[in-house]
RONUKE-840580 format. One record per residue (C-alpha): residue in one letter; x, y, z. Coordinates in steps of 0.5 Angstrom, whole numbers, plus 500, padded with zeros to 3 digits. Each point is the difference from the previous one (the first is absolute). Example, Ala and Ser with C-alpha at 12.3 -4.5 7.8 and 13.67 -1.06 7.14 Angstrom:
% RONUKE-840580
PT, rest, xx, yy, zz
PT, A, 525, 491, 516
PT, S, 502, 507, 498
% end
This chain:
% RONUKE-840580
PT, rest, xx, yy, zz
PT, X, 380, 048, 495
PT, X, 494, 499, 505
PT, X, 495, 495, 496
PT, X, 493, 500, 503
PT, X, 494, 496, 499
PT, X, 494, 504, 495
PT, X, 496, 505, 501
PT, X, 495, 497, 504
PT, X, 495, 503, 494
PT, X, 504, 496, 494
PT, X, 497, 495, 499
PT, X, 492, 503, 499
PT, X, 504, 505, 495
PT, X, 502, 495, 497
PT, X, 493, 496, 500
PT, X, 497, 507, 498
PT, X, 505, 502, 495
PT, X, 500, 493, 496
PT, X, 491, 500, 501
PT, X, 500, 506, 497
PT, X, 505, 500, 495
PT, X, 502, 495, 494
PT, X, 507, 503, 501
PT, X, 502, 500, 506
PT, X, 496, 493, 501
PT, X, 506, 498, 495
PT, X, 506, 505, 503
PT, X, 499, 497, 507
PT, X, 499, 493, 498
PT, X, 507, 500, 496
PT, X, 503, 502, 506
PT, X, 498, 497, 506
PT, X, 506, 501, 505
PT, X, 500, 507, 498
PT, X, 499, 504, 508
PT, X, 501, 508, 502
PT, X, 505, 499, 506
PT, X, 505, 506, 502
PT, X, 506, 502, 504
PT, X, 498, 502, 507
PT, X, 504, 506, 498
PT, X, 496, 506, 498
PT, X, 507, 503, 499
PT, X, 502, 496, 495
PT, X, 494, 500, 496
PT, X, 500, 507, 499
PT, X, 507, 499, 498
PT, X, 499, 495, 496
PT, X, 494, 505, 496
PT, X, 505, 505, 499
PT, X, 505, 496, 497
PT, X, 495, 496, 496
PT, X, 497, 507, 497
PT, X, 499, 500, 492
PT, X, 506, 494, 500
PT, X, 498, 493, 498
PT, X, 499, 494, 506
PT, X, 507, 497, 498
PT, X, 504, 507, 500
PT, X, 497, 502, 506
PT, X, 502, 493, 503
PT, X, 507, 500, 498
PT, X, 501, 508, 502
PT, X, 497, 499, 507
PT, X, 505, 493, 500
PT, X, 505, 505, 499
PT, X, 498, 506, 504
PT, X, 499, 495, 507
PT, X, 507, 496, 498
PT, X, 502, 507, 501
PT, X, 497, 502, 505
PT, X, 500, 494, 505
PT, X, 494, 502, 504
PT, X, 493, 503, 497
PT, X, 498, 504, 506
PT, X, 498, 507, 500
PT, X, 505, 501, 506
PT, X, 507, 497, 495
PT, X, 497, 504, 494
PT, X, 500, 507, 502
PT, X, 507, 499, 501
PT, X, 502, 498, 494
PT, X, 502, 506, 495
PT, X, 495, 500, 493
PT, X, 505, 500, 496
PT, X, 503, 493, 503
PT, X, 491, 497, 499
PT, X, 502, 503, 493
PT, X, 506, 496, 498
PT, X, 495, 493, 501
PT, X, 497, 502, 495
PT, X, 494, 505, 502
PT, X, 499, 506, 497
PT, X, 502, 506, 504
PT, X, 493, 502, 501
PT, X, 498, 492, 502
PT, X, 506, 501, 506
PT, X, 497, 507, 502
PT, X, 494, 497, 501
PT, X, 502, 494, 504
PT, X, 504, 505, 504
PT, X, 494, 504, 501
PT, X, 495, 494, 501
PT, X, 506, 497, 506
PT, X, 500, 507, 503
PT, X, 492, 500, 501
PT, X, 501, 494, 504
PT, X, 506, 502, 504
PT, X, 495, 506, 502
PT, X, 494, 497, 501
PT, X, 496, 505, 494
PT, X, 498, 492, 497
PT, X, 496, 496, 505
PT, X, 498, 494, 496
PT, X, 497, 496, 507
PT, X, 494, 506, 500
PT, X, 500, 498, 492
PT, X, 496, 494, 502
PT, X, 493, 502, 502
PT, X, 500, 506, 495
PT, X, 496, 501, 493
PT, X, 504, 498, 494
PT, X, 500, 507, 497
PT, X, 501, 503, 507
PT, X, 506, 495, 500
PT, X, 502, 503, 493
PT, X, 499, 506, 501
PT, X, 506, 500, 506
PT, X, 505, 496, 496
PT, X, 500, 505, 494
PT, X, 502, 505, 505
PT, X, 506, 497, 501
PT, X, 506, 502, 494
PT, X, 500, 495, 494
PT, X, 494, 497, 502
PT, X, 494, 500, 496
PT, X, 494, 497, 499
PT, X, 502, 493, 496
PT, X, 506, 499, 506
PT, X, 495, 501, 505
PT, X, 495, 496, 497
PT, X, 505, 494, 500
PT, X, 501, 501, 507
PT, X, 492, 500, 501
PT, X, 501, 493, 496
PT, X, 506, 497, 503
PT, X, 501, 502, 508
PT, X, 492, 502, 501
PT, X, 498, 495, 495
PT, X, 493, 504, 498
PT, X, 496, 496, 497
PT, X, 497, 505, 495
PT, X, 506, 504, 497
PT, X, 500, 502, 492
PT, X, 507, 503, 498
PT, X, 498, 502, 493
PT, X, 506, 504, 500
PT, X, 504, 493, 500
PT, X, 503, 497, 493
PT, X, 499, 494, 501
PT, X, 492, 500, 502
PT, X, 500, 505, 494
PT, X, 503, 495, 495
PT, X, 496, 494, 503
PT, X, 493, 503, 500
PT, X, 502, 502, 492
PT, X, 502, 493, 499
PT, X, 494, 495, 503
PT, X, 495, 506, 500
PT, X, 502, 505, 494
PT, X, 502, 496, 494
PT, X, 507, 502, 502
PT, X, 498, 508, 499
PT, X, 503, 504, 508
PT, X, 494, 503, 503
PT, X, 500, 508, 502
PT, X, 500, 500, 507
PT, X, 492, 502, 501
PT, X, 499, 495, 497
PT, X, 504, 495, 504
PT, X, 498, 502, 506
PT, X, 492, 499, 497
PT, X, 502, 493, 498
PT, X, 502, 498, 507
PT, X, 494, 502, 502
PT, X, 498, 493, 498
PT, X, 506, 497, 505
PT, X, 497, 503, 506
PT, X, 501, 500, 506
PT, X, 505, 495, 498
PT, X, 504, 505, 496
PT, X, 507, 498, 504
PT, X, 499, 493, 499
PT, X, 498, 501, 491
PT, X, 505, 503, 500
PT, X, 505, 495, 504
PT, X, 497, 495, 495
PT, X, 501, 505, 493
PT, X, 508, 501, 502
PT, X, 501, 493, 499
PT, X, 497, 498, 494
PT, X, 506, 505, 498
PT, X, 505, 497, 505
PT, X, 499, 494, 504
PT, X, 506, 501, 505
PT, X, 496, 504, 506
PT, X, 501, 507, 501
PT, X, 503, 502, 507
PT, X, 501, 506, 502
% end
């Protein structure tokens, strides 16, 4: 893993955030250390996405453990030679190991330029990435936070965010989806880094992808 310094912008979110909001004020004092860093592998962090799909943190870890033993090197151009049903046995579904395929075979021919990525809109960004088999809107948000580190990305459709809303906002009741996305409106332009925050106070160990 590449560790990286904050974003440039972190510590005004942070500022922002806590003057802003009781609960963030809290959440960011709690976890002092707490930093968004990333792998220096636009690769991986797709890879690791889809892994991540609807699994918990823990499951997701020990199946990539599994899946990267197995593999030996993580690179698009070794994994489109492994046969699907070989990513199968590590753990992933038959599903998951095609769309780790397909995302190698991307790379392998140049159809994903993440380099081009960088002076695009988010929404741009996402729209390109969903194009792509087996990414949908959530994995390319997680990418906008951990390879791009966009600093204004809300992914209501993440269960962590969903379930960490509900507890220090809701009275542990789960927002529907517009409703999530009107409450983290009070978060912006700092969206990346609430969220960063409300995913610690359900697990304290970083998030990576």
């Amino acid at each position: 893993m590449k560790t990286l310094a904050p974003p440039d912008y972190w510590q005004q979110a942070c500022t922002e955030l806590a003057f802003a909001d009781p609960v963030m004020a809290a959440l960011i004092a709690r976890y002092p250390n707490a930093v968004l860093t990333n792998r220096g592998d636009p690769f991986q962090t797709l890879a690791r996405a889809i892994v991540g799909q609807q699994i918990s943190v823990k499951a997701a870890d020990s199946v990539w453990a599994r899946f990267a033993e197995f593999a030996q090197h993580v690179s698009p151009e070794h994994i489109v030679t492994l046969e699907q049903a070989a990513l199968a046995a590590c753990g992933l579904s038959r599903r998951k190991a095609e769309y780790l395929h397909d995302l190698a075979g991307h790379f392998v021919d140049g159809r994903v330029e993440p380099a081009r990525w960088t002076e695009m809109e988010d929404e741009a960004v996402i729209g390109e990435l969903i194009d792509v088999r087996g990414i949908g809107r959530w994995t390319a948000e997680m990418f906008l936070i951990f390879s791009l580190r966009r600093p204004d990305i809300w992914p209501v459709d993440d269960i962590g965010l969903q379930k960490a809303v509900a507890l220090h906002y809701l009275d542990s009741e789960r927002p529907t989806p517009k409703a999530l996305r009107q409450h983290g409106e009070r978060h912006a332009p700092w969206r990346t880094v609430a969220t960063w925050y409300l995913w610690r106070s359900l697990d304290p160990a970083v998030v990576q992808y």
